[in-house]
Every structure is written in C-alpha cells, then in structure tokens.
N, C-alpha and C positions, 0 to 999 in steps of 0.2 A: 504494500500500500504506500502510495505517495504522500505526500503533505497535504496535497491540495484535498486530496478524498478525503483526509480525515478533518478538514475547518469546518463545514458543516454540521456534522452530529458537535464538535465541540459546541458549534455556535447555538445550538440547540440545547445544550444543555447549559448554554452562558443564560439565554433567556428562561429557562426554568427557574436558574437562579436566580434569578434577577425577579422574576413573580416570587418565589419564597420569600424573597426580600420583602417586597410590597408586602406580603403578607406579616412577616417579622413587627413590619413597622404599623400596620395597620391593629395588633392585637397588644391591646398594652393593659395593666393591672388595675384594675377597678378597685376600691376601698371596700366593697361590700359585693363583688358579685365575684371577684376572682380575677375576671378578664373580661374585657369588654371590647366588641369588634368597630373599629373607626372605616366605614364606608366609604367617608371620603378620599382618606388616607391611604386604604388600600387602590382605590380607584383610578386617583391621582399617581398614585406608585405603579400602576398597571401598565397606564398610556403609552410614556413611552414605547416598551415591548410589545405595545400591539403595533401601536405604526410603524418600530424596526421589523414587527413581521412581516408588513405589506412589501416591503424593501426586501425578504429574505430572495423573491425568486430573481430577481433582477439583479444580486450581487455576486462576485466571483472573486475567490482567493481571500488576498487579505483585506481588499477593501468589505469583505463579508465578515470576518472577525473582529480583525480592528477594533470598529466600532462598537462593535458588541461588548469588547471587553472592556474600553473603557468606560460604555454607558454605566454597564456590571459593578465597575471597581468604584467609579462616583459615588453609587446609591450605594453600594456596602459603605465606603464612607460616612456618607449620609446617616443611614439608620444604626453603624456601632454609635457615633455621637450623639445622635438624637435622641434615640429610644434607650442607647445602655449606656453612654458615659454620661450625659447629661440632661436625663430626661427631666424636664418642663413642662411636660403636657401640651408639646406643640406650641410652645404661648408665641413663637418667633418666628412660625409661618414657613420655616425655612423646609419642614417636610415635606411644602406644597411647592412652591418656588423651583427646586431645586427639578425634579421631578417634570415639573413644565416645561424648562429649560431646555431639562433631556429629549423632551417631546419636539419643539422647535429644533434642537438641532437633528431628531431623527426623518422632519420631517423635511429639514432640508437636504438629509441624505436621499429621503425616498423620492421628493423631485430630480435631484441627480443620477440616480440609479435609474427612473422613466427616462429620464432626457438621455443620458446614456443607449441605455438598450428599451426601445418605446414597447410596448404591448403588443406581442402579435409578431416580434421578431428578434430573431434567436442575439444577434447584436454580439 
C-alpha cells in the first residue's frame, strides 16, 4: 500500500475524531443531574466536519488530510482548554467562535476543491 491509499481512511477517522470532540465539549457536568447535553455546542462543534465532508470527494493527497488535521488539532485544543483546563461554563463564547471559524475556512476549502475539480468531472 502506498501513502496516498492510506490518507483517506486516516482522514476518516480525523473526522470521527473531530465529532467525538464536539461531543466531548458539548456534555459537560451539571450540579444536580450528572451531565447535561449543550445542543448548541455540540452542533456548533459538528459544522465544520460536515462541510469538510462535502469537500471529502473532491480532495486528493495531502490537500485531503492536511486540513483535516489541522481543523482536528485546533478543536482538540479548543475543548482540552475549555471544557478540562478551564472550564467556565462557556461564559467566553470562545466554544462557538472558534468552531465557526473552522466552518469559514472549510468552506472556503470546499469552494476550492469545486473550482478545482467542478461536479461531474473527474478533474
């Protein structure tokens, strides 16, 4: 197996991680029920990975990983600060922000990745 065969399945399971994450961050400890699920937070935490997924079929090599990993490594950043070194109960917004962010720039990959290779051909 080459390199290139194996980016994909990795990329796949960058984006797994990357929803665990959202999840991670979206399930935080409640004073009285245990744990309590934030919908928004997961939700917000999702986008990106959805719109890097509309981008998967139209990417090749490392411009297919790449990005993955580093969208990956930000939000791990993200949520060990937010939710486990310093959690605040969100009060700073920065769980949503950051998240959006990643959204805008995956959506400027996924315009690149059409403009590149358009719909309907192999490119």
């Amino acid at each position: 197996m080459d390199t290139q065969s194996l980016l994909r399945p990795f990329t796949y399971l960058l984006l797994a991680a990357g929803c665990l994450l959202a999840f991670l961050a979206a399930l935080v400890p409640h004073f009285d029920a245990g744990h309590h699920l934030m919908v928004s937070v997961l939700l917000t935490g999702l986008l990106p990975y959805l719109v890097f997924g509309l981008a998967l079929p139209y990417l090749r090599g490392w411009a297919l990983m790449l990005p993955a990993l580093l969208m990956v490594a930000v939000h791990a950043w993200l949520v060990l600060w937010q939710r486990f070194v310093a959690y605040q109960e969100y009060s700073d917004g920065m769980i949503y922000f950051v998240p959006l962010g990643l959204t805008v720039a995956a959506t400027a990959l996924l315009a690149w990745a059409l403009h590149r290779s358009p719909c309907g051909t192999d490119g």
